[in-house]
N, C-alpha and C positions, 0 to 999 in steps of 0.2 A: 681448265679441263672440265667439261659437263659431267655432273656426277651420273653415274649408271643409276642411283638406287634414288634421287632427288630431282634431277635436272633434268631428267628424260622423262620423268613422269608424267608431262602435259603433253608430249608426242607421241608416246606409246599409250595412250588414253584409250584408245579404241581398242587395240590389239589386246588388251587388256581386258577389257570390256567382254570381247568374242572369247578369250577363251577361261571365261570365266561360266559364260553360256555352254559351251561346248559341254564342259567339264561336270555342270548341275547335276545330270544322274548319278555317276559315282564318287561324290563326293561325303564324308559321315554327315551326320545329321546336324552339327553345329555350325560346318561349313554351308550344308545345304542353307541352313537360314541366313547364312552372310550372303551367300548369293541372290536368296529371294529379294535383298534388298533394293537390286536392279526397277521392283514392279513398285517401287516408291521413289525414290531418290536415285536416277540410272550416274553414272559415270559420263554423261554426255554434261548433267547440270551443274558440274562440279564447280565451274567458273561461278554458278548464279546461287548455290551456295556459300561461296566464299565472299562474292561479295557481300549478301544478306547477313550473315554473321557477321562481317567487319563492320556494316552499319548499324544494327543493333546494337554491338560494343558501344561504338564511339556515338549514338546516342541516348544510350545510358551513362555516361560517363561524363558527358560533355560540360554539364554543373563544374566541375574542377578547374574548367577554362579562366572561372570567376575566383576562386579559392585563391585564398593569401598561404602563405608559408605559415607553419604553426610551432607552437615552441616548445615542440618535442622534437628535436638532434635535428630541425631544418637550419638549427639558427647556428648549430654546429657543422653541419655538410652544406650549407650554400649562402645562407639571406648574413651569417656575420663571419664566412670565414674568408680572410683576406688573402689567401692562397687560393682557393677557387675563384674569387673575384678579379683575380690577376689573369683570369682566361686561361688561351690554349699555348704555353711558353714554355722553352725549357726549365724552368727553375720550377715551375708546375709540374714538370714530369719526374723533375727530380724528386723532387716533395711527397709526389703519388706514390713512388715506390718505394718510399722509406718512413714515411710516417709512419704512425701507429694511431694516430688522432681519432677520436670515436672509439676507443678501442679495438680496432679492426683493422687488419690488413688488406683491402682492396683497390686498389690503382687504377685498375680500368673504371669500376664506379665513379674514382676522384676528376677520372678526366671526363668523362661524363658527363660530369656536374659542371667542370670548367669548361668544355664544349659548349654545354647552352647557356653560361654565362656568357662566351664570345658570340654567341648570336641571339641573345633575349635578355640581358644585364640581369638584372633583379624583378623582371614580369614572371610573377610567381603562376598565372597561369599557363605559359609558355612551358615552364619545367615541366607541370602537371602534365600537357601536353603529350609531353616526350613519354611520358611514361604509360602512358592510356596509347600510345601508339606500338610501344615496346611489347604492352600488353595482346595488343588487338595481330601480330606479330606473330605472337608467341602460340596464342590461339588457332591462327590460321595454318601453321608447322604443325602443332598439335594435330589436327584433323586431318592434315592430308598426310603426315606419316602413319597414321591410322587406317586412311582408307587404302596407302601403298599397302599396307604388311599386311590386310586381312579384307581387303575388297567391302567389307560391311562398314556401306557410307550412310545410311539409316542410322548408326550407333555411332560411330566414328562422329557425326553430326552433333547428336545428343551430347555425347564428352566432351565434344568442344564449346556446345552451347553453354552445359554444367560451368567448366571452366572459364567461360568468359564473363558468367551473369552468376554467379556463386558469391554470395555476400560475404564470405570468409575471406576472399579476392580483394576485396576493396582495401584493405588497409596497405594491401602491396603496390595499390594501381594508385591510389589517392591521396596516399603520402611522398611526398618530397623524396623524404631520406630514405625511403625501402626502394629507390630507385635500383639498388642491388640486387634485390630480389625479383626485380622483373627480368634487370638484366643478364643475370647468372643463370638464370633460366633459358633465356635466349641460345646461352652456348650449349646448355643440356638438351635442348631443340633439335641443334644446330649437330650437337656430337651426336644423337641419337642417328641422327640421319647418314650421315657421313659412316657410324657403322653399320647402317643399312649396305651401303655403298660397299662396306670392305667386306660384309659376310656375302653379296653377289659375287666381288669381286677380289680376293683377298691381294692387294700389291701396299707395299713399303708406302707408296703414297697415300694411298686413303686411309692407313693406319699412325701416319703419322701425322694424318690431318684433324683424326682424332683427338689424339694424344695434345695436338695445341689447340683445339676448340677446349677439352677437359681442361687445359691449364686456363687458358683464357675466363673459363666460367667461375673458375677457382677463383682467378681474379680479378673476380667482381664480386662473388660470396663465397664462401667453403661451405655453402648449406649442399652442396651437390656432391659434396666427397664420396658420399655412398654410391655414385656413377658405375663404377666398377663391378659393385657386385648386383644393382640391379640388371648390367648386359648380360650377366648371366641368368641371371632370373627370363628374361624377355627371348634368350636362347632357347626355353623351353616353349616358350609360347610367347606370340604369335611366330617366330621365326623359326621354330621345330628343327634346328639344327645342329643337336645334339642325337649321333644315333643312339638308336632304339631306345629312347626314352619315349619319343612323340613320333607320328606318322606323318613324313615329310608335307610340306603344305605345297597345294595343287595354285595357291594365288601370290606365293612366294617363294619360287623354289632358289633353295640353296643348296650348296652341298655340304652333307654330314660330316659332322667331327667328332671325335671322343669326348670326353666329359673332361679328360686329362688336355688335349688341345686349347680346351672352351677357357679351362680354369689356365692354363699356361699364356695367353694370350691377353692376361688382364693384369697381368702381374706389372708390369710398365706403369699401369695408369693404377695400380694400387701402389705404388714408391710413391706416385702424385699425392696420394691421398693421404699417406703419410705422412708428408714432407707439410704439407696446408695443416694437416693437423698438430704439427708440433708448433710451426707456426703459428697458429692461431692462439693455440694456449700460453706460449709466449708473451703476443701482443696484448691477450686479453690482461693478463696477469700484470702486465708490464702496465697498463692502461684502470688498473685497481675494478673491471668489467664483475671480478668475480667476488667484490670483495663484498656486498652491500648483505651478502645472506654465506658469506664462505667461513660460516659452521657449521652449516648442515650436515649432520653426518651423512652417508650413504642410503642407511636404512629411510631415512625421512626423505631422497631423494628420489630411491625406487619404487615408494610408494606414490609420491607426486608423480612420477613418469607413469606407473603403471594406472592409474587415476585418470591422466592426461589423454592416454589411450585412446580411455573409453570415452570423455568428453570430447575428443577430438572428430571421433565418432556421431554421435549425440549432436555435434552442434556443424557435422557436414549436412544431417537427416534432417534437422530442426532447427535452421540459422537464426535463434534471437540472444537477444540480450549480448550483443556481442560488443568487446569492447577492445579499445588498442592497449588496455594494460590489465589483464589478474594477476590481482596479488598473490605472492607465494603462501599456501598453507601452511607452511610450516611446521610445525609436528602435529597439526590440528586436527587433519582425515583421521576418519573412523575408522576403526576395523572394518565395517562393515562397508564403507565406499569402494575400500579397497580391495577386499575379497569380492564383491560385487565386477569391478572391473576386470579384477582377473581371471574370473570363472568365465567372462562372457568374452574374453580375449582366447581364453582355451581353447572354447566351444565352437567360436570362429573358425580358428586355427585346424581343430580337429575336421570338422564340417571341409572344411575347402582343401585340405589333405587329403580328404576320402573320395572327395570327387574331384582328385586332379585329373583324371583319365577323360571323364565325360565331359568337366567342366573346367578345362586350366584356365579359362580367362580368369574365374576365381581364387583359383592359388595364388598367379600371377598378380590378380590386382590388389588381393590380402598382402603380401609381399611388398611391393610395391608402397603401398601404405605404411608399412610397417618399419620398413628397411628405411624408406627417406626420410623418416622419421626420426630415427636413432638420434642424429647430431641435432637435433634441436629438441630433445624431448627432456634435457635436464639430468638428465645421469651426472655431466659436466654443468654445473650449475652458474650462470652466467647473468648478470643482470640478477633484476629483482621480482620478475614474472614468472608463474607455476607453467604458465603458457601463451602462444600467442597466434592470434590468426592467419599473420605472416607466415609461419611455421608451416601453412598446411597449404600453400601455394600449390608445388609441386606432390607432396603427398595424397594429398584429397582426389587428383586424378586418378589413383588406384582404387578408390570405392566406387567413383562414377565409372571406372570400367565396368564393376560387378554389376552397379545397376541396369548399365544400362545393355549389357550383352544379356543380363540375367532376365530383365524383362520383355526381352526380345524374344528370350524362349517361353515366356509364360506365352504371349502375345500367339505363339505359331502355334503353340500344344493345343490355344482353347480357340484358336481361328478368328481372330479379331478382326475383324475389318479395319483396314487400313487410316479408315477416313473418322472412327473413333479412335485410331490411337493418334492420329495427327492432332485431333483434336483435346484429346489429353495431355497432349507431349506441350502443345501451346499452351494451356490453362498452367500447368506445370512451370514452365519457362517465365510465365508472363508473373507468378505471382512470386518468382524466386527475382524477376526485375523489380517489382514494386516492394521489394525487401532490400534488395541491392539498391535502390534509388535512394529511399530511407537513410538506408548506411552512408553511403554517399554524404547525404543534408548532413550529415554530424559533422564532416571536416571543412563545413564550411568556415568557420572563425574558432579561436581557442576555446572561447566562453563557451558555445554549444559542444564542443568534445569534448571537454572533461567536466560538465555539467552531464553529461549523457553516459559518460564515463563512472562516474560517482553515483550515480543514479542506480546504476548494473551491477555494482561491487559492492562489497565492504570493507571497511579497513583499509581504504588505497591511498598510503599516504605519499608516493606519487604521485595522482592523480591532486592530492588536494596541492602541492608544490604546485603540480603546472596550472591549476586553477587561483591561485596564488598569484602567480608571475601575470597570466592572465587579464587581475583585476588589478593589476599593479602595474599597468601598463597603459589602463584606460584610468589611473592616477584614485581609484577607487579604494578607500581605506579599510573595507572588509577583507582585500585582499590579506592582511595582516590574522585576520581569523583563520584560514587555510593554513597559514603557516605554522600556528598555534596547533589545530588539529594535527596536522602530519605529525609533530614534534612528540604529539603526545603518545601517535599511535605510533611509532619508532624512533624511540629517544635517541638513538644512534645514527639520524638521516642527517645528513651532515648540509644537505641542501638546505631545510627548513634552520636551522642554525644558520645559515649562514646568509640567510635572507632578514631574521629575526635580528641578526649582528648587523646589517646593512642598516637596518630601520634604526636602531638604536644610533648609531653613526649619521644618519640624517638628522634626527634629534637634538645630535649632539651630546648623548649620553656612553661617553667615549670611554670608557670603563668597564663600561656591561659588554659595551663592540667587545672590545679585547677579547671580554673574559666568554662572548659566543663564539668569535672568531677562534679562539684556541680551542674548546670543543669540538666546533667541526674541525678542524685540522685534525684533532686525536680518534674522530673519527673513517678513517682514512679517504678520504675524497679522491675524487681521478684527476687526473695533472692538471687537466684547465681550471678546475676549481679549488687547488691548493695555491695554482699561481693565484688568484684572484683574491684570496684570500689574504695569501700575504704580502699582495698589492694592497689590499684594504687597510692591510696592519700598518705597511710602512707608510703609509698618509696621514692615519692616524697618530702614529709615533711623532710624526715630524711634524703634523698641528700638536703636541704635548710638549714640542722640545726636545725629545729623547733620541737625539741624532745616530746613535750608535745602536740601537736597537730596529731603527728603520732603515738603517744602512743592512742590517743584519735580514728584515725583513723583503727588502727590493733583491737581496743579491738570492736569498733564497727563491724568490718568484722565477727570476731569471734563470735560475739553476734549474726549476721544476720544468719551466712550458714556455720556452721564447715567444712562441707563436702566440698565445694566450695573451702573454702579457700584451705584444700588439694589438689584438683584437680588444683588449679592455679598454686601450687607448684610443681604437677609435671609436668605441660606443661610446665613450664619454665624452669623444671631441662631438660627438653627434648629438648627444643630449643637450652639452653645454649651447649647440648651434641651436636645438627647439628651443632652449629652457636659457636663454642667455641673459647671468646674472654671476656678478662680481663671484661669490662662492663657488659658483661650477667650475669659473673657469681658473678659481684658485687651487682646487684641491686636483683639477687636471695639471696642472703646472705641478704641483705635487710631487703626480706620479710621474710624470715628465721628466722629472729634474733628478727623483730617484733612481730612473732607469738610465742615466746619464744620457738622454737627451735635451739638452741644455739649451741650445736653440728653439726647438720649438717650446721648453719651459719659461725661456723667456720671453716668448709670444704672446701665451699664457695668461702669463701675471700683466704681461700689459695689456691684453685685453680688459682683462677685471678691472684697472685701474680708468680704463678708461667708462666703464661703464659704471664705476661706483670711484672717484679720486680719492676718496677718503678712506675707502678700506684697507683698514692699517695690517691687516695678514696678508693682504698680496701684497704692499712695499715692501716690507719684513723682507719677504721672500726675496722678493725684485734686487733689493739689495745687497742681500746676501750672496747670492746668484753674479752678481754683478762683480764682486768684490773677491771671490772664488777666482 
């Protein structure tokens, strides 16, 4: 079925157009300037704007084609998990919707991921690909449901440009694993539309078609759960479909409902929101997501959200220094940050309250901001970030509303010529791409992200882990420094322990392994890093002798993270494949032979033996094994 409020929009193009002409005199004054925007940008060039913004996207973006997967959570959603690399299967869908891996509930994401593993394996710019297309997408929805609900494709344009060339964006478009985020967004596109569709048209179907895009985006992020009460937000403006609140719209006409209709008609997709939300604090809890800062009291939390605010703010106006991790404050803001943030949230608040009448695009797009904001701004403390740029994907299109309808009115009041403001709007654009481009070069290799990373923060003992893993992968012994810093700046980071216990264990200083490995354990790690751990232990136990302690160790791995434990086994089958030498491939037979994989343990051991006959710990094994 062609949607009335989506699908027919490039047919009824022109009729649209005329009576948008017609209508020019008696329209109010903020209407008049959407329509002036015809003597710029007409409704005829709609096509030759979409296309110029979809190539500008994708060649600002297009660096990522060459991007490797990086080892923040790509190495956990695609490059080492062996359930997405299994492709598009059922035992993959089964998995999607029942995991909890990453700490997050999202299924359609998982398959996602396993989709362009069955058609690009492991070509890590291929995935990037997918996602700078999802974006480019997401973008071009954006603009033309804009131009549908308020005819002002001049502005409409600019919000889309914002959004697509906005360096806060990048971390959504250019990472692997925020593939979620692009694509959650796609369904809140997708649902936006579709209730364009049912407030022309109100039938059981377009409502229900809603109702599964809102599920569908849920699953792929719950960053969208606020859906519900921004359609009522958008009922005020641009769709004035609340009587006598707003004065029905001449380039959108629906018909008027009660405010008691408006709010009764959401109540569906607010069970949604519910349901994702219990959900998610389930999975995350379940997943240890909250555990890394979960003392926070409340007051330390409110303060960091209300902080966030305003830097969210600040750094949509002023995109530097941006990074994929700040550290949480902690009890550390001033007073004075924080009263600062909030006076200027008030003052906001108040300002676009007062001129909801003359100016709703700014209630509207305060709101907007503000509202989608909620579930990621830390009330619910998640992870170990105060905040994050991912976070303002969808929310930051509520400021570039304000901007840019706001400076549309500056533009008519003082009579601007047209051909200065195209030419500001491109100086503007061009230099928010050569900041976007910038951001972009950081995720070229690990070493330049969290070197650029650590550059921009303090205290980011995250960042020094993945810088860490980083240098410890191109076999570089400073890596072991990083690990040292994190530890010290969060004796309780369970990662840097358990890297520091790894090293000590290569060493062969099997003592000190234990006594870091049980640290980080008691510091609570998340499943795949508690299985690994005490896969680590029961290898170690079982080079000591101590058979019943490493028995104790293996059955607890396998208790914690099935999956885990496999993915250790094949990174280690895979090291042992670069790095093949009698010990790799004995302490794999190890863990082989502790997970009772017995056959491939005694592949194992006979490799080693064949590569070294005299080493007397894999006969040992071979032996034993043998004789079992």
């Amino acid at each position: 079925m062609r949607s009335r409020f989506f699908g027919a929009f490039p047919k009824n193009i022109m009729s649209l157009a005329q009576r948008v002409r017609t209508r020019r005199r008696s329209v109010p004054v903020v209407r008049q300037a959407q329509a002036n925007n015809s003597s710029f940008l007409t409704v005829r060039r709609l096509p030759i704007v979409c296309l110029l913004v979809a190539l500008v996207t994708a060649a600002i973006y297009s660096p990522v084609a060459h991007h490797p997967f990086v080892n923040y959570d790509d190495t956990g959603y695609v490059s080492q998990n062996p359930n997405i690399q299994s492709g598009l299967t059922m035992r993959t869908l089964t998995w999607a919707v029942t995991t909890s891996r990453e700490s997050n509930w999202h299924p359609l994401t998982w398959l996602s991921h396993a989709l362009d593993f069955q058609l690009f394996g492991l070509d890590a710019g291929a995935h990037h690909l997918t996602s700078v297309f999802i974006h480019i997408i997401n973008v071009l929805l954006l603009f033309l449901l804009l131009c549908r609900v308020t005819n002002a494709i001049g502005r409409s344009a600019v919000v889309a440009m914002l959004f697509a060339l906005h360096p806060l964006n990048v971390e959504s478009v250019a990472w692997v694993a925020e593939r979620k985020t692009v694509l959650s967004a796609l369904f809140f596109f997708l649902a936006l539309a579709v209730y364009g569709w049912y407030v022309l048209r109100p039938t059981w179907r377009s409502y229900l078609s809603l109702v599964l895009l809102f599920a569908m985006g849920l699953a792929a992020k719950p960053m969208i759960i606020t859906l519900p009460c921004l359609l009522l937000v958008l009922d005020y403006w641009p769709l004035c479909r609340i009587r006598g609140w707003t004065m029905p719209s001449p380039t959108f006409p629906v018909t008027p409902v009660s405010w008691r209709r408006a709010v009764f008609e959401k109540l569906p997709l607010l069970f949604l929101s519910a349901a994702s939300a219990v959900v998610t604090i389930v999975v995350q809890r379940a997943g240890n997501a909250m555990s890394p800062l979960r003392n926070l009291s409340l007051g330390v939390r409110l303060e960091n959200a209300i902080y966030s605010y305003g830097i969210y703010v600040a750094k949509t106006i002023w995109p530097i220094h941006l990074a994929v991790l700040y550290p949480h404050p902690l009890d550390s803001l001033s007073s004075a940050k924080t009263a600062s943030a909030l006076i200027f949230l008030v003052i906001v608040s108040v300002v676009v309250w007062k001129q909801r009448s003359a100016r709703p695009y700014a209630l509207v797009g305060w709101l907007w901001f503000l509202g989608t904001l909620v579930p990621m701004i830390g009330v619910i403390q998640v992870g170990a970030q105060a905040m994050a740029d991912r976070y303002a994907y969808i929310p930051a299109i509520g400021l570039f509303l304000i901007l840019a309808w706001g400076m549309a009115e500056i533009i008519q009041a003082r009579a601007i010529g047209r051909y200065a403001v195209f030419s500001t709007a491109t100086v503007a654009l061009a230099a928010l791409s050569i900041l976007t481009s910038k951001q972009i070069g950081y995720w070229r290799s690990d070493e330049a992200l969290w070197a650029h990373t650590l550059q921009v923060t303090d205290n980011n003992f995250i960042a020094n882990d993945k810088m860490g893993f980083a240098l410890l992968e191109q076999g570089r012994p400073e890596a072991m420094d990083y690990f040292r810093a994190a530890s010290r700046i969060w004796p309780a980071d369970y990662v840097s322990r358990g890297e520091l216990a790894a090293s000590f264990q290569d060493q062969g200083e099997l003592r000190r392994a234990i006594q870091e490995y049980e640290t980080a354990l008691q510091d609570g790690p998340d499943p795949e890093s508690r299985a690994r751990y005490y896969c680590n232990l029961g290898v170690i136990f079982r080079e000591l002798g101590d058979s019943e302690r490493a028995k104790e160790s293996f059955r607890n791995a396998l208790e914690t993270d099935t999956d885990e434990v496999q993915a250790m086994i094949h990174q280690l089958s895979g090291w042992a494949a670069r790095q093949p030498a009698a010990p790799n491939y004995w302490r794999l037979g190890l863990l082989l032979d502790g997970v009772n994989q017995s056959a491939e343990a005694k592949s194992a051991y006979e490799r080693a033996l064949q590569l070294d006959p005299n080493f007397f710990p894999a006969r040992t094994a071979l032996d034993a094994l043998v004789s079992q």
